[in-house]
PyMOL Python script that loads the backbone (N, CA, C, O; Angstrom):
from pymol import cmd

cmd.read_pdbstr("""\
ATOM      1  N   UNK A   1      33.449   4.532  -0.242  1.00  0.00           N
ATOM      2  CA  UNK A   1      34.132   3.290  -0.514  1.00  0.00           C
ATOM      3  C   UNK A   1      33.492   2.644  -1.739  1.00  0.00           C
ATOM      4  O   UNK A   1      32.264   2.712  -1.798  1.00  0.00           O
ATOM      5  N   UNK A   2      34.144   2.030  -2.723  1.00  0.00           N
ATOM      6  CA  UNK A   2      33.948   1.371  -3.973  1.00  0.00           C
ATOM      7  C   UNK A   2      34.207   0.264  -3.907  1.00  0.00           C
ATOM      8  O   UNK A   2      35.425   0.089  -3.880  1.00  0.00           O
ATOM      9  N   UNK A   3      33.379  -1.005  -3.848  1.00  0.00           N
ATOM     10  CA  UNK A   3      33.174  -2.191  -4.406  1.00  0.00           C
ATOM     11  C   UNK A   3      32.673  -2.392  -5.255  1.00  0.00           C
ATOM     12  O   UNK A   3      31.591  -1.883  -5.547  1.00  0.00           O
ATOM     13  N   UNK A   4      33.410  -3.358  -6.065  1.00  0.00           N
ATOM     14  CA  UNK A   4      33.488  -4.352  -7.220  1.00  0.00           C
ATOM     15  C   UNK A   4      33.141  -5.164  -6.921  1.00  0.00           C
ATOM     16  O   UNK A   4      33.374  -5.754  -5.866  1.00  0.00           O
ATOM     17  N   UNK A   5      31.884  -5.685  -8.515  1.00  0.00           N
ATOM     18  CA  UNK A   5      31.132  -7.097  -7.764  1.00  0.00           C
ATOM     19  C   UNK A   5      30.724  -7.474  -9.563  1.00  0.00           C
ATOM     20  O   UNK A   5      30.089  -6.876 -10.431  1.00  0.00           O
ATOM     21  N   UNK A   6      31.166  -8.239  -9.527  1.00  0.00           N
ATOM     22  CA  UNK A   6      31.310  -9.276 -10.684  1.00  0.00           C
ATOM     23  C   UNK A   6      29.657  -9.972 -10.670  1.00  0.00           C
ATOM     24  O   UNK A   6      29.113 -10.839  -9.987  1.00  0.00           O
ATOM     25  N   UNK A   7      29.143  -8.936 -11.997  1.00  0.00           N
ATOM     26  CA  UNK A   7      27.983  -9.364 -12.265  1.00  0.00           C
ATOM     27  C   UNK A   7      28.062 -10.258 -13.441  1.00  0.00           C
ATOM     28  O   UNK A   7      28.923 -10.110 -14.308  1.00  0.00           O
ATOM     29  N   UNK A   8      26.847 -11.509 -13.477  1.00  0.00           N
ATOM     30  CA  UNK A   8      26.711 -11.887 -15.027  1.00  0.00           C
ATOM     31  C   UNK A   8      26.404 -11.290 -16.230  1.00  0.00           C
ATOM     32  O   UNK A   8      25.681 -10.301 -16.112  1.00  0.00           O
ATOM     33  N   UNK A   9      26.787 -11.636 -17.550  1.00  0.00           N
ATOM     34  CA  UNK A   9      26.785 -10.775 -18.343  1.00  0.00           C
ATOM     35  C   UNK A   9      25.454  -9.959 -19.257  1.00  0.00           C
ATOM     36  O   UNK A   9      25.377  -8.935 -19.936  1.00  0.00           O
ATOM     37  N   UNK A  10      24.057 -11.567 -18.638  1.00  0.00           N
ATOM     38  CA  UNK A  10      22.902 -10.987 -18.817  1.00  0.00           C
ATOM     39  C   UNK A  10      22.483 -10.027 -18.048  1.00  0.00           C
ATOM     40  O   UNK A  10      21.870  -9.056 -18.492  1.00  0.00           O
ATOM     41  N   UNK A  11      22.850 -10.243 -16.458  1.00  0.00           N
ATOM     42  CA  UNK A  11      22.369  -8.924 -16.127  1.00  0.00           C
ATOM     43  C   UNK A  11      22.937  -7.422 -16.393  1.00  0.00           C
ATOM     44  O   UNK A  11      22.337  -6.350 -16.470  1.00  0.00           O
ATOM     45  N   UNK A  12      24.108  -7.694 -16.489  1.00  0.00           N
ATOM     46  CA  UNK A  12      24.597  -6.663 -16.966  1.00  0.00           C
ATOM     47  C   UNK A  12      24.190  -6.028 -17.743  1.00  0.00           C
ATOM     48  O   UNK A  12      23.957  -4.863 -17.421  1.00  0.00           O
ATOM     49  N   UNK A  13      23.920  -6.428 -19.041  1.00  0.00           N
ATOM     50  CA  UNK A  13      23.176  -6.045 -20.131  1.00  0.00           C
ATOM     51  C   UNK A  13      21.904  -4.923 -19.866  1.00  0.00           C
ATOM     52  O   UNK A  13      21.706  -3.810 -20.355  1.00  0.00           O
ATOM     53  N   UNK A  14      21.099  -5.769 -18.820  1.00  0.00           N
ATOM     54  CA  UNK A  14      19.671  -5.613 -18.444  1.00  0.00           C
ATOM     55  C   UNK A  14      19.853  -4.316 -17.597  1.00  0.00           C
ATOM     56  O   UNK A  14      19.047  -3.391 -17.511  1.00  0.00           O
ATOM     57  N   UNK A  15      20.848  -4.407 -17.100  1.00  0.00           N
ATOM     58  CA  UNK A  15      21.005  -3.116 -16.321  1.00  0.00           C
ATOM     59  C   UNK A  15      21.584  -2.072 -17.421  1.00  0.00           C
ATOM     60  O   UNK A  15      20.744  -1.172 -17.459  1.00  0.00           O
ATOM     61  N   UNK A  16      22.407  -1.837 -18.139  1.00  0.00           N
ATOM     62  CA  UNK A  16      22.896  -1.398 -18.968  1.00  0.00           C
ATOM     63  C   UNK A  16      21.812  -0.592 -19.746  1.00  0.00           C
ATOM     64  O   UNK A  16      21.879   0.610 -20.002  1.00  0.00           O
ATOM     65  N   UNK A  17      20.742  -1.494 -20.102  1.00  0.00           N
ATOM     66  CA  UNK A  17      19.814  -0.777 -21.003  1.00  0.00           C
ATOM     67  C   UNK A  17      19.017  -0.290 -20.051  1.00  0.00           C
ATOM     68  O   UNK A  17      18.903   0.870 -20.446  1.00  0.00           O
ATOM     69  N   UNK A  18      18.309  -0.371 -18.952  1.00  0.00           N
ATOM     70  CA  UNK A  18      17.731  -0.109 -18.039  1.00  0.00           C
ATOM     71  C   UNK A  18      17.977   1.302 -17.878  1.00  0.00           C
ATOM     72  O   UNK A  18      17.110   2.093 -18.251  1.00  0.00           O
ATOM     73  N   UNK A  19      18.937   1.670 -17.424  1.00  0.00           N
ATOM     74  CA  UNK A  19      19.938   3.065 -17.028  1.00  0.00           C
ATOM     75  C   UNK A  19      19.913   4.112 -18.328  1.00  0.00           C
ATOM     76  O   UNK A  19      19.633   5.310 -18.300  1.00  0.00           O
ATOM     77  N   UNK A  20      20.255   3.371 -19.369  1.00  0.00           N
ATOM     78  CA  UNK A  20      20.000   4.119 -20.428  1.00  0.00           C
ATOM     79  C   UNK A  20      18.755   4.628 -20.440  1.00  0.00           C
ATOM     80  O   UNK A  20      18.571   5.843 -20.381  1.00  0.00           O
ATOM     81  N   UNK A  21      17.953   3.915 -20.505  1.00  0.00           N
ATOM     82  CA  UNK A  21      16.058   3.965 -20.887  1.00  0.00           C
ATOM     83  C   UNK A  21      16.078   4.683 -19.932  1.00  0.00           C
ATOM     84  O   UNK A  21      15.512   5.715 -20.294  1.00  0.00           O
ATOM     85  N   UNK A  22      16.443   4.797 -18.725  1.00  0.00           N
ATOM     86  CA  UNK A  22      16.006   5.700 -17.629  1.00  0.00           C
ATOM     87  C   UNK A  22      16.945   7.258 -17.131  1.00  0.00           C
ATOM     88  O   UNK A  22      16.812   7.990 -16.150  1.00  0.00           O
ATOM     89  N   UNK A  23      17.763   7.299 -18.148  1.00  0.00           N
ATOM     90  CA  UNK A  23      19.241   8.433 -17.827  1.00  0.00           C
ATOM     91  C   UNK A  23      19.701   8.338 -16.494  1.00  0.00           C
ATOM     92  O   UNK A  23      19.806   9.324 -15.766  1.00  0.00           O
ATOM     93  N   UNK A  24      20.002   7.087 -16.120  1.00  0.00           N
ATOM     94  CA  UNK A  24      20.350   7.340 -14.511  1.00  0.00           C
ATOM     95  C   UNK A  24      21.719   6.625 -15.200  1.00  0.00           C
ATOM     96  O   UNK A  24      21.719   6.123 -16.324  1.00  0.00           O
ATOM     97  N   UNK A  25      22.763   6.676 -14.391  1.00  0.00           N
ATOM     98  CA  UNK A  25      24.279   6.596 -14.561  1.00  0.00           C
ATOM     99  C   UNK A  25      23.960   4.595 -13.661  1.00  0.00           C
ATOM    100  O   UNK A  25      23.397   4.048 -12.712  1.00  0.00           O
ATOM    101  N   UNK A  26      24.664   4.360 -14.648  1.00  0.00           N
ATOM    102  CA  UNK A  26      24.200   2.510 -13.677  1.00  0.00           C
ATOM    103  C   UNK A  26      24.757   2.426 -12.529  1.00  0.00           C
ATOM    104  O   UNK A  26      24.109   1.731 -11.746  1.00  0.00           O
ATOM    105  N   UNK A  27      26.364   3.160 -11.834  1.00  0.00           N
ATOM    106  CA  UNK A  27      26.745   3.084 -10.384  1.00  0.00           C
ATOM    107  C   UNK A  27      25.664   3.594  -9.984  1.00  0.00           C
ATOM    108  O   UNK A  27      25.352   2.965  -8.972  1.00  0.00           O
ATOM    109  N   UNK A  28      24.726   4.566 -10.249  1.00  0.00           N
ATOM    110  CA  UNK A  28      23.571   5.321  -9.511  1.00  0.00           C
ATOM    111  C   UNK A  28      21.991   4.015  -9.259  1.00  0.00           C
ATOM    112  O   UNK A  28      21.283   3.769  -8.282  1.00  0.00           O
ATOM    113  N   UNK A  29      22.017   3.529 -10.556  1.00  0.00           N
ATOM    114  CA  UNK A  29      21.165   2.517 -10.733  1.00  0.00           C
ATOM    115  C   UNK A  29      21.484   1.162  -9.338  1.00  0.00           C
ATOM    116  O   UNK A  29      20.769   0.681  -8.459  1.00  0.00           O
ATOM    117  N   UNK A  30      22.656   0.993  -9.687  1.00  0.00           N
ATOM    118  CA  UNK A  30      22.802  -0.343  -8.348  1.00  0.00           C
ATOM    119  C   UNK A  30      22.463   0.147  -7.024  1.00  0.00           C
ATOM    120  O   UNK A  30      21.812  -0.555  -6.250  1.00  0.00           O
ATOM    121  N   UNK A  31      22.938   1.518  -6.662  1.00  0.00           N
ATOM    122  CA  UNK A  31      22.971   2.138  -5.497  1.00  0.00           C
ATOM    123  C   UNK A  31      21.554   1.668  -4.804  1.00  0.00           C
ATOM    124  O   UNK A  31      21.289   1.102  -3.743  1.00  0.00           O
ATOM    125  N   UNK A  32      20.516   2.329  -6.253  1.00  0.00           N
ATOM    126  CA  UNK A  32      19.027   2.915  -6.053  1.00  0.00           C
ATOM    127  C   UNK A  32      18.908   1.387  -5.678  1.00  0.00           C
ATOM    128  O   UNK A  32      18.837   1.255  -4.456  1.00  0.00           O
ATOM    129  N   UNK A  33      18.860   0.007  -6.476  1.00  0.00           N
ATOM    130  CA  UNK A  33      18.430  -0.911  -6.317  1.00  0.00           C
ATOM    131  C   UNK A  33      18.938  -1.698  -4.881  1.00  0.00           C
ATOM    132  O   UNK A  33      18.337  -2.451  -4.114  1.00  0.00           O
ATOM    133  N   UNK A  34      19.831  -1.354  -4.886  1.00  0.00           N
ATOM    134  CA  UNK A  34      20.388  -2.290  -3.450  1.00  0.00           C
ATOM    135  C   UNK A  34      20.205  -1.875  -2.285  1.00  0.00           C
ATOM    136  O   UNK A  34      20.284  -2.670  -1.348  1.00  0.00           O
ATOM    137  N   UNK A  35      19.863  -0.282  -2.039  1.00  0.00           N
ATOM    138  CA  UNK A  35      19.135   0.266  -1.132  1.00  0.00           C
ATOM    139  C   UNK A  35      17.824  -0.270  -0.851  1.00  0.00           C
ATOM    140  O   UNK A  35      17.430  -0.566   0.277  1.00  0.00           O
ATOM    141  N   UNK A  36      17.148  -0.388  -1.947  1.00  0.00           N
ATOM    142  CA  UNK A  36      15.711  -0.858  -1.856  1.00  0.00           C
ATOM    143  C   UNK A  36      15.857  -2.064  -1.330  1.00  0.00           C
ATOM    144  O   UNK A  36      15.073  -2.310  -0.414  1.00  0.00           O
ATOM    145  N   UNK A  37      16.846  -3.156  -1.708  1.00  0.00           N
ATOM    146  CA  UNK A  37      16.386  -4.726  -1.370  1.00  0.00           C
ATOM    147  C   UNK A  37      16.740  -4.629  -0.227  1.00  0.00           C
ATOM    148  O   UNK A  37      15.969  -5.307   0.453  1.00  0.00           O
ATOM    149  N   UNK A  38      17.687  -4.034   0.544  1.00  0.00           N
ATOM    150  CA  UNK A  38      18.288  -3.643   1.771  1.00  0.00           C
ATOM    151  C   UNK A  38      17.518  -3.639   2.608  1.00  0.00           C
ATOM    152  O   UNK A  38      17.550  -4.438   3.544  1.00  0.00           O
ATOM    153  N   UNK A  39      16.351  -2.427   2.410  1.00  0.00           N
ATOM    154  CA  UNK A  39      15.642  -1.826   2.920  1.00  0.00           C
ATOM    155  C   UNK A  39      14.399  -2.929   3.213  1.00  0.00           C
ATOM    156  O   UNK A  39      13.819  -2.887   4.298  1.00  0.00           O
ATOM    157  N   UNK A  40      13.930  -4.163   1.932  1.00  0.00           N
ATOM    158  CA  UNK A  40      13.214  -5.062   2.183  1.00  0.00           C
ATOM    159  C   UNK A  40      13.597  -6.108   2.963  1.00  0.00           C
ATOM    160  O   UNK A  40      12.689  -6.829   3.375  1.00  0.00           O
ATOM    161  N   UNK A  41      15.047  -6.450   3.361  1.00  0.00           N
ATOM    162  CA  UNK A  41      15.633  -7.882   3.733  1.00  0.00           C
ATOM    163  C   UNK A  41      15.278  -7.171   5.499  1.00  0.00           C
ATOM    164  O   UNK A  41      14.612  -7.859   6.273  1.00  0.00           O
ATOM    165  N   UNK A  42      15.708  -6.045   5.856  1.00  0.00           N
ATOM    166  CA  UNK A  42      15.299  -5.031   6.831  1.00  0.00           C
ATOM    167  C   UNK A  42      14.587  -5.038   7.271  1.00  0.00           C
ATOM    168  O   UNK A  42      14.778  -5.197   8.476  1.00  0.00           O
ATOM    169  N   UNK A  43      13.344  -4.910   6.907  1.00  0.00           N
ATOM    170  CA  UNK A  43      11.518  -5.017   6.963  1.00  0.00           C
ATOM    171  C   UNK A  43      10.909  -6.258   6.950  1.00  0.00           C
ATOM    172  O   UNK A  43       9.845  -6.537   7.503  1.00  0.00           O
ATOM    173  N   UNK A  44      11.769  -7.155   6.160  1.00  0.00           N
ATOM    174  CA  UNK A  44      11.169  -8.310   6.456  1.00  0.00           C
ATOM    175  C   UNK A  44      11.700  -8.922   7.959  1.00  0.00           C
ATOM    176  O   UNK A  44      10.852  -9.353   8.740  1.00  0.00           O
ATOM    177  N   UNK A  45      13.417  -8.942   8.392  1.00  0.00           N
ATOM    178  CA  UNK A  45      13.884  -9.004   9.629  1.00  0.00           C
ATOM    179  C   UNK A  45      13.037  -8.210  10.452  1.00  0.00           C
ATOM    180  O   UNK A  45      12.270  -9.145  10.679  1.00  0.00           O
ATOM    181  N   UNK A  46      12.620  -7.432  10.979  1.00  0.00           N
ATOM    182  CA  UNK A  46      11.886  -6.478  11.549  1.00  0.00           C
ATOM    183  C   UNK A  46      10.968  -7.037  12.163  1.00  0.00           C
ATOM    184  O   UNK A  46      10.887  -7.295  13.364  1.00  0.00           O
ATOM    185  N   UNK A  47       9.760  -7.367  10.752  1.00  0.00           N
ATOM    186  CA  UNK A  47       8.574  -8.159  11.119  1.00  0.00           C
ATOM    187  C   UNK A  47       8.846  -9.558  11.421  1.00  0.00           C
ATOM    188  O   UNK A  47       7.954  -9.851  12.218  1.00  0.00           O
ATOM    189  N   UNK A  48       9.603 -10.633  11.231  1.00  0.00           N
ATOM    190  CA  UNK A  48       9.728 -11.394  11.811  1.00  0.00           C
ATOM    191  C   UNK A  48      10.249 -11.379  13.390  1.00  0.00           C
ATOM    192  O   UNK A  48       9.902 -12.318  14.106  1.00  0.00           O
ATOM    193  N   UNK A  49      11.010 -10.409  13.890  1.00  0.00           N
ATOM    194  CA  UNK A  49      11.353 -10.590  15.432  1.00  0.00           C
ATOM    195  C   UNK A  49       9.694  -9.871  16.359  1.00  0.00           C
ATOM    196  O   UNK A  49       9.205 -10.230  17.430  1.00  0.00           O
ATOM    197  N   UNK A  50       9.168  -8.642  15.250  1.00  0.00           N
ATOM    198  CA  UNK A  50       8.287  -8.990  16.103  1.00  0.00           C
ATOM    199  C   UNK A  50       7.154  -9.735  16.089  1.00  0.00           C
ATOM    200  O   UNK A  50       6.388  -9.521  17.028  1.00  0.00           O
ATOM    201  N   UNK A  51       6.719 -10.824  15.020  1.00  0.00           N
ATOM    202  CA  UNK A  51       5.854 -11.352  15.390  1.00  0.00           C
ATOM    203  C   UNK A  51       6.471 -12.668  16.347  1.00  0.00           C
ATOM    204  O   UNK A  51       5.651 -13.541  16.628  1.00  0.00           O
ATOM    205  N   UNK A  52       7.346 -12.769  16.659  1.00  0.00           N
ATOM    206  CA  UNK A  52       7.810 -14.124  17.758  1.00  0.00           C
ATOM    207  C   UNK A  52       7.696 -13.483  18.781  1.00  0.00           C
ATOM    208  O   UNK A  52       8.421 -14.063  19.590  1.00  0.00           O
ATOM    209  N   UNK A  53       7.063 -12.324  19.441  1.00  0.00           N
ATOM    210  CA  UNK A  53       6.809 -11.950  20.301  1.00  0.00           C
ATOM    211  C   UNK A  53       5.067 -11.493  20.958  1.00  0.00           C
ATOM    212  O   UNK A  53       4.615 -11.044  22.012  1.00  0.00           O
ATOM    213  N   UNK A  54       4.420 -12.005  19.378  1.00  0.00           N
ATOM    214  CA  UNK A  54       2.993 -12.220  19.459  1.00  0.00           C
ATOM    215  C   UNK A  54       2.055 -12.729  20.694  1.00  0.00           C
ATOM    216  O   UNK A  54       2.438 -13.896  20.778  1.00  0.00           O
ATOM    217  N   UNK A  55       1.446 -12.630  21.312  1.00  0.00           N
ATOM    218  CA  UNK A  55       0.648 -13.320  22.697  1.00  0.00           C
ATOM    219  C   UNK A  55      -0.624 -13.174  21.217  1.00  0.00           C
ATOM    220  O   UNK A  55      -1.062 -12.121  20.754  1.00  0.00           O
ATOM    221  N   UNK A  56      -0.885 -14.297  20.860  1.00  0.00           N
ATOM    222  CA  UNK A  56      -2.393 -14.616  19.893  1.00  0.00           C
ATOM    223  C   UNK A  56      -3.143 -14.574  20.807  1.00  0.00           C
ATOM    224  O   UNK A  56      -3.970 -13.677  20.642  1.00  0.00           O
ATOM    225  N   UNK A  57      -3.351 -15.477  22.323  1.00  0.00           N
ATOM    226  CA  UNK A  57      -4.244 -15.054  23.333  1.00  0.00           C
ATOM    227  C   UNK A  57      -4.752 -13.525  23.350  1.00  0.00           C
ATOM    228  O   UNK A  57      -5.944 -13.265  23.182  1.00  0.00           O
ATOM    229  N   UNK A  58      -3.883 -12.633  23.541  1.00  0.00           N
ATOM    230  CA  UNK A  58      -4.266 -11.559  23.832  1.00  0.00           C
ATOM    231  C   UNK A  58      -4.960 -10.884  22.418  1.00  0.00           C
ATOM    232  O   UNK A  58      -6.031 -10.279  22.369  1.00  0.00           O
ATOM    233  N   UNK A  59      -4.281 -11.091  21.594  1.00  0.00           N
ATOM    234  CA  UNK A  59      -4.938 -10.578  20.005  1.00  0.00           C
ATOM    235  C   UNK A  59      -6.837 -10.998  20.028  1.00  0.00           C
ATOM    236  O   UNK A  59      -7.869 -10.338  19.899  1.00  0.00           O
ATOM    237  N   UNK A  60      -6.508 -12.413  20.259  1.00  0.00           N
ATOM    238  CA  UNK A  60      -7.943 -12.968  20.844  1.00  0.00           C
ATOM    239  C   UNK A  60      -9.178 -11.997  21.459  1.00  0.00           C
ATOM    240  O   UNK A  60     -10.323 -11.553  21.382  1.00  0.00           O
ATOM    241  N   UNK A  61      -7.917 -12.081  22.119  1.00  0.00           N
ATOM    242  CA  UNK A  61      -9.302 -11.147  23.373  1.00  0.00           C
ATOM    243  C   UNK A  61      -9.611  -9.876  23.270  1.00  0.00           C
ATOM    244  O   UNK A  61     -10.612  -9.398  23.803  1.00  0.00           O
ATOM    245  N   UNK A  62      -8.627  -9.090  22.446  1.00  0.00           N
ATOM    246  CA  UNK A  62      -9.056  -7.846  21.834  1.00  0.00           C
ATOM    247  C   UNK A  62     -10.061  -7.962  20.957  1.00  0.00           C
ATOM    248  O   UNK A  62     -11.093  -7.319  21.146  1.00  0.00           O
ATOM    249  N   UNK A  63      -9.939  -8.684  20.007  1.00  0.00           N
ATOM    250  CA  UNK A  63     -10.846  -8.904  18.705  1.00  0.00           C
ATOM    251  C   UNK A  63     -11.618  -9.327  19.605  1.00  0.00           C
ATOM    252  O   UNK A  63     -10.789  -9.031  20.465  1.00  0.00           O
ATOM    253  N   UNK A  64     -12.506  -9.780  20.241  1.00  0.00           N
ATOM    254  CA  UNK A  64     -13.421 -10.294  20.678  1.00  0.00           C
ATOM    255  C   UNK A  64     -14.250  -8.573  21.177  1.00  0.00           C
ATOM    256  O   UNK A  64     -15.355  -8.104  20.909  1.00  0.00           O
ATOM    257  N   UNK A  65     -13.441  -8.208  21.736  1.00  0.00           N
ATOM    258  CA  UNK A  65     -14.243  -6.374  21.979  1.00  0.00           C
ATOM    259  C   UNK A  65     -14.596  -5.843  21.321  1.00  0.00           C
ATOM    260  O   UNK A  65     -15.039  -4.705  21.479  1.00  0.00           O
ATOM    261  N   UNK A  66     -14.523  -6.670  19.975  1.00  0.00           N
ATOM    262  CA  UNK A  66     -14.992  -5.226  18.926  1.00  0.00           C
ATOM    263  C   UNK A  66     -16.519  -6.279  18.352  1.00  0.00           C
ATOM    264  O   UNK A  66     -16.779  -7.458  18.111  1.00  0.00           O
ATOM    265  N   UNK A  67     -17.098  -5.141  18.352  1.00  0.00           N
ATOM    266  CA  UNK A  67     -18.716  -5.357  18.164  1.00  0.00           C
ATOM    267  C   UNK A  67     -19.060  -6.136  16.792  1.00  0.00           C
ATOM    268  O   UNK A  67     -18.483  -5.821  15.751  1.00  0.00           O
ATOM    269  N   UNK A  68     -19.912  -7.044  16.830  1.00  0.00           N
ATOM    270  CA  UNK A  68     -20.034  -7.707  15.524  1.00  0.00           C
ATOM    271  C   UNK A  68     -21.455  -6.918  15.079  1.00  0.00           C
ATOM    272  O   UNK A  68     -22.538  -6.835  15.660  1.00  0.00           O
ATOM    273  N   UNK A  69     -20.982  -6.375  13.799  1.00  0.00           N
ATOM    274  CA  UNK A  69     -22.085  -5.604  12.862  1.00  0.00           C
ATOM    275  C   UNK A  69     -21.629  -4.385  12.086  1.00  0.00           C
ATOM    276  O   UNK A  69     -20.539  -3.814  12.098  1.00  0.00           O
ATOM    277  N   UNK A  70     -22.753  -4.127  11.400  1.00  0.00           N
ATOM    278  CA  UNK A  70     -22.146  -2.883  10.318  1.00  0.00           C
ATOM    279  C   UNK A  70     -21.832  -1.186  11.523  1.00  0.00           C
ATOM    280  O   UNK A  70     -22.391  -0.791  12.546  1.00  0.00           O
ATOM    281  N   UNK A  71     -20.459  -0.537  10.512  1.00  0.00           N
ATOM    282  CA  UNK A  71     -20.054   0.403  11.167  1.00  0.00           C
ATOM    283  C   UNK A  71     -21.356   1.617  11.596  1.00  0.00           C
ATOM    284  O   UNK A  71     -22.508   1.583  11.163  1.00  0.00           O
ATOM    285  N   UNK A  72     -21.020   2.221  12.159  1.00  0.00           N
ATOM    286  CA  UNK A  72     -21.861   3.573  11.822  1.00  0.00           C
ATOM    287  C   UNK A  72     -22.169   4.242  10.831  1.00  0.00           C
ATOM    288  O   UNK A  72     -21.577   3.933   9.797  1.00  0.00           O
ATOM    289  N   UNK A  73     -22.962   5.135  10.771  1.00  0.00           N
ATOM    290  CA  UNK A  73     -22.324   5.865   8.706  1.00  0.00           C
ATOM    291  C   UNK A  73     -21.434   6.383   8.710  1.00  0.00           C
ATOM    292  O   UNK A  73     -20.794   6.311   7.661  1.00  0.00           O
ATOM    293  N   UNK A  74     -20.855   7.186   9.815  1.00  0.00           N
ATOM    294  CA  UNK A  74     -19.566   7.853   9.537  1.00  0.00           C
ATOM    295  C   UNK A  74     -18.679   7.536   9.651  1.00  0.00           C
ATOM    296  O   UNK A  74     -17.708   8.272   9.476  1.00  0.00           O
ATOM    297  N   UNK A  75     -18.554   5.949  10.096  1.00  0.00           N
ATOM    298  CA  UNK A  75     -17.318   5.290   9.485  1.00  0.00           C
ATOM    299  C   UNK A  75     -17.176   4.720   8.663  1.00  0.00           C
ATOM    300  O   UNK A  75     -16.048   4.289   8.425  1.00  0.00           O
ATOM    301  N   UNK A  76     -18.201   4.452   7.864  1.00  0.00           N
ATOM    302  CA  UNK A  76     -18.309   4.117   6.664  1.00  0.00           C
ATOM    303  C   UNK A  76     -17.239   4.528   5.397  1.00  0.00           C
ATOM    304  O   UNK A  76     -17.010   5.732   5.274  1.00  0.00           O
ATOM    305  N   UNK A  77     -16.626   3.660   4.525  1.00  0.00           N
ATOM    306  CA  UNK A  77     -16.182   4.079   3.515  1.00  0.00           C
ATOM    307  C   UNK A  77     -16.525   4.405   2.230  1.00  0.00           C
ATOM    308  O   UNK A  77     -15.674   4.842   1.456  1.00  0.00           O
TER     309      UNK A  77
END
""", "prot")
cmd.dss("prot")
cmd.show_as("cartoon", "prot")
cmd.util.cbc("prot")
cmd.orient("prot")
């Protein structure tokens, strides 16, 4: 399916030369780009439902199990 989407004429441009500089065909260029922001609006939805499901209490009390001081050597980085 093909949609049409009435870009401004600076970006246009910007994309225009973009595609060139890069030999990608610009329908290929929007594809690549709108996948990506997709993929971020996605990831960011994601992480927001699950941190509203956070218990900080419990985060608490984990971090509290872990030993205060330097690692071993072999965990060392």
């Amino acid at each position: 399916m093909r949609v049409i989407a009435d870009i401004p004429d600076v970006l246009y441009q910007q994309l225009e030369s973009f595609a060139q500089r890069e030999q990608i065909p610009i329908d290929g260029l929007v594809a690549i780009a709108l996948s990506s922001q997709l993929a971020v609006w996605s990831t960011r939805d994601y992480l927001a439902e699950k941190s509203r499901r956070v218990s900080w209490d419990a985060f608490e009390k984990v971090l509290a199990k872990v030993p205060n001081g330097e690692p071993d050597e072999h965990d060392r980085l």
